[in-house]
N, C-alpha and C positions, 0 to 999 in steps of 0.2 A: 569228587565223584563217589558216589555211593556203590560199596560192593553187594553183591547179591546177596548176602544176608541183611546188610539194611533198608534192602526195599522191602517197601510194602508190598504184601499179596492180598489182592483184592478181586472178590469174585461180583461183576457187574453184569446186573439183567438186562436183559432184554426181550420184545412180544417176538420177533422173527416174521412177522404177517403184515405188516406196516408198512410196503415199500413207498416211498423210497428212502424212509426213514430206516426201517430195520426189519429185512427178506432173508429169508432162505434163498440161495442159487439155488441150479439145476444139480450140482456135483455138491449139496449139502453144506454149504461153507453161508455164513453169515455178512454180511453185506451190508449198506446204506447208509446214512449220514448219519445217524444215531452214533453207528460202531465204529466209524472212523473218525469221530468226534472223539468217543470214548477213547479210542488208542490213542490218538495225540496225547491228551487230556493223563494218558497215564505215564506216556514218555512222557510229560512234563512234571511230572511228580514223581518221576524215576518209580514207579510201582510194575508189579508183576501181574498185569489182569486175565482173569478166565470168564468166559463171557459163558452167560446161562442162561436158556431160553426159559421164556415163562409166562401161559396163561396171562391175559391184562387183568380178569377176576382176582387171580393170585397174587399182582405185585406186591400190594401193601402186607398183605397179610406173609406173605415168602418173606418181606424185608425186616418185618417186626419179627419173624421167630428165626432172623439169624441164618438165613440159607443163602444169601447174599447182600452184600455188604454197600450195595450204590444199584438206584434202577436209571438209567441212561435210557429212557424209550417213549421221547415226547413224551412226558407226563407234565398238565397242565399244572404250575406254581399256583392253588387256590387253597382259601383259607377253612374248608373244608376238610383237604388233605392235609394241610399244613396240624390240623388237630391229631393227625396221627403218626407225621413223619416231618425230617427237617428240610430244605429243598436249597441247594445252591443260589447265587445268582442266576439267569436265563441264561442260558448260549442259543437259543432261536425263537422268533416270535411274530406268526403267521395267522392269515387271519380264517374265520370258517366260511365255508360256503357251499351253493348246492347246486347238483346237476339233475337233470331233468332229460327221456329220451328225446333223441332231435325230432321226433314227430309233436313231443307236448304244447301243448294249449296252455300251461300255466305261463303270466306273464311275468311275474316279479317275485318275489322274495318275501310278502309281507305276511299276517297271520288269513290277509282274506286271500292274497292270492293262495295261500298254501290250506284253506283252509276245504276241509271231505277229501282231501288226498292223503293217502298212505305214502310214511315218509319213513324212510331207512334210514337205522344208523348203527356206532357200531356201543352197541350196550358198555355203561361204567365210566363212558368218558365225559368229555365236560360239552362233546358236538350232542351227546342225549340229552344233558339236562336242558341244551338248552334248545332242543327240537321241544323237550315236554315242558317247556318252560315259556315258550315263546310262542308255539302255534298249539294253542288248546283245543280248535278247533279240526284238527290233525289226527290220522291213526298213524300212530308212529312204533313200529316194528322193529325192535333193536334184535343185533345179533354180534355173536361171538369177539367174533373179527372181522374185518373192510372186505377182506376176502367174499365172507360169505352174502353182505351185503349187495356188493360188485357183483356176483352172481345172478341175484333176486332181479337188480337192475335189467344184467344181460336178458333174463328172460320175461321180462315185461308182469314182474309180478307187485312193482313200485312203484309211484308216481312220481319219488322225486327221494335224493338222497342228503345227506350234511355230514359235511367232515372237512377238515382242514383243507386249502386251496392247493397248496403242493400237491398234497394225496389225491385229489381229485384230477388235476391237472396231468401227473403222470399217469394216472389209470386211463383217461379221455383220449390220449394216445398212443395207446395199446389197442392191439387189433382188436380186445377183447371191450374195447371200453367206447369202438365205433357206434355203438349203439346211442350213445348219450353225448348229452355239450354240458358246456358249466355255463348256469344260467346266469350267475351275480355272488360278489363275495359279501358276507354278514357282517352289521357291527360287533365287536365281540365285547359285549358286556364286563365288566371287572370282574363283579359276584358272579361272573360264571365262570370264565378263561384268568380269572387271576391277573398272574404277572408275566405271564410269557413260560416256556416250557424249561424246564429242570432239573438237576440232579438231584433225586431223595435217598436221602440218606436215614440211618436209625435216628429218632428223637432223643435228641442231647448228644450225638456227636458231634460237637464242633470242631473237632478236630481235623475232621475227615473233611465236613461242609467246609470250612473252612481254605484246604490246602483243593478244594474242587474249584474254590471262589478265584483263586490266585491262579490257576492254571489257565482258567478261560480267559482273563485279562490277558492271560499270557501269551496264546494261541492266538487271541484277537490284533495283536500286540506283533506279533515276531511275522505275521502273515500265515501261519497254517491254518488258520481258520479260513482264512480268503481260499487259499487251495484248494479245500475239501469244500467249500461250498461251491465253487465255479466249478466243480466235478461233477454235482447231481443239479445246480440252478443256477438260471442266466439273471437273477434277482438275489439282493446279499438281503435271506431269511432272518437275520439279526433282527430286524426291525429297527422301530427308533428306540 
């Protein structure tokens, strides 16, 4: 057993705005499957982690100048990012999709059903490139964070939203999220959603990617992962 000077101290991101992957509670405490991935994931590598919120704009850019050492916050494994950062194995991989208010007229998912409708999403992630990638016939209004899209929704200023089926699925039953259904889940393209979502780590640590790789096996392995996911979904997000 490793004494507390031969653990690692690792400081891991996280957006905070993402439930149910990674929320602020009401009493400021950080929350969701993201972060309790990430704590397993660091008892099993016996390391010391501090978790630090962070802008989704800022991840890559925070991770490349050294402010934090691993981003833990659904970020999509794509060969895009991968030119600028390393990515673990996946530990979860879900698919996207889009809700629509329970009064809408749109029938399906395709570029004509979605097409002269204004469609939200949440800016920098891989559910935008592939709103503007897939319905060009689409106004598609990206914003900060799900939060503030979720909002736009509640007040009838969207026609239709995209983001990951969990995320939508927890919002849809929320008082807050009465307003709208999930219409149909999206193929997820490679070139857009990659390999499933990630730990990124700094380009050319393999040491770190590496001992991230052996942990999730691990957690997947010993049952904590089962644990932590039958906490926040009654479906094992792993995928195949």
């Amino acid at each position: 057993m490793a004494n507390s000077q031969d653990r690692m101290q690792l400081k891991i991101a996280v957006e905070g705005t993402y439930a149910p992957f990674n929320y602020m509670t009401s009493d400021g405490q950080l929350k969701g499957f993201d972060v309790d991935i990430a704590k397993a994931l660091c008892e099993e590598m016996q390391a010391d982690c501090e978790f630090v919120t962070q802008d989704w704009d800022g991840m890559i850019p925070g991770l490349q100048a050294g402010k934090f050492d691993a981003i833990i916050a659904s970020m999509s494994i794509t060969d895009e990012r991968k030119q600028q950062v390393d990515f673990s194995d996946k530990y979860y991989s879900t698919p996207p999709a889009v809700a629509v208010p329970v009064d809408s007229d749109i029938a399906g998912v395709t570029k004509e059903d979605l097409a002269g409708k204004i469609i939200g999403a949440q800016a920098s992630t891989t559910h935008a490139q592939y709103a503007e990638t897939i319905f060009p016939d689409s106004t598609i209004q990206l914003y900060p964070t799900a939060e503030e899209y979720q909002l736009d929704m509640v007040n009838g200023r969207l026609d239709a939203v995209i983001d990951d089926v969990i995320v939508l699925d927890q919002w849809l039953n929320t008082d807050d999220g009465e307003c709208c259904q999930l219409l149909d889940t999206l193929p997820a393209p490679a070139q857009i959603y990659g390999e499933g979502i990630g730990v990124a780590v700094q380009k050319g640590n393999d040491e770190l990617r590496e001992k991230f790789n052996v942990a999730i096996k691990a957690i997947r392995d010993n049952g904590k992962y089962k644990a932590i996911n039958d906490e926040y979904f009654s479906v094992d997000v792993y995928g195949e």
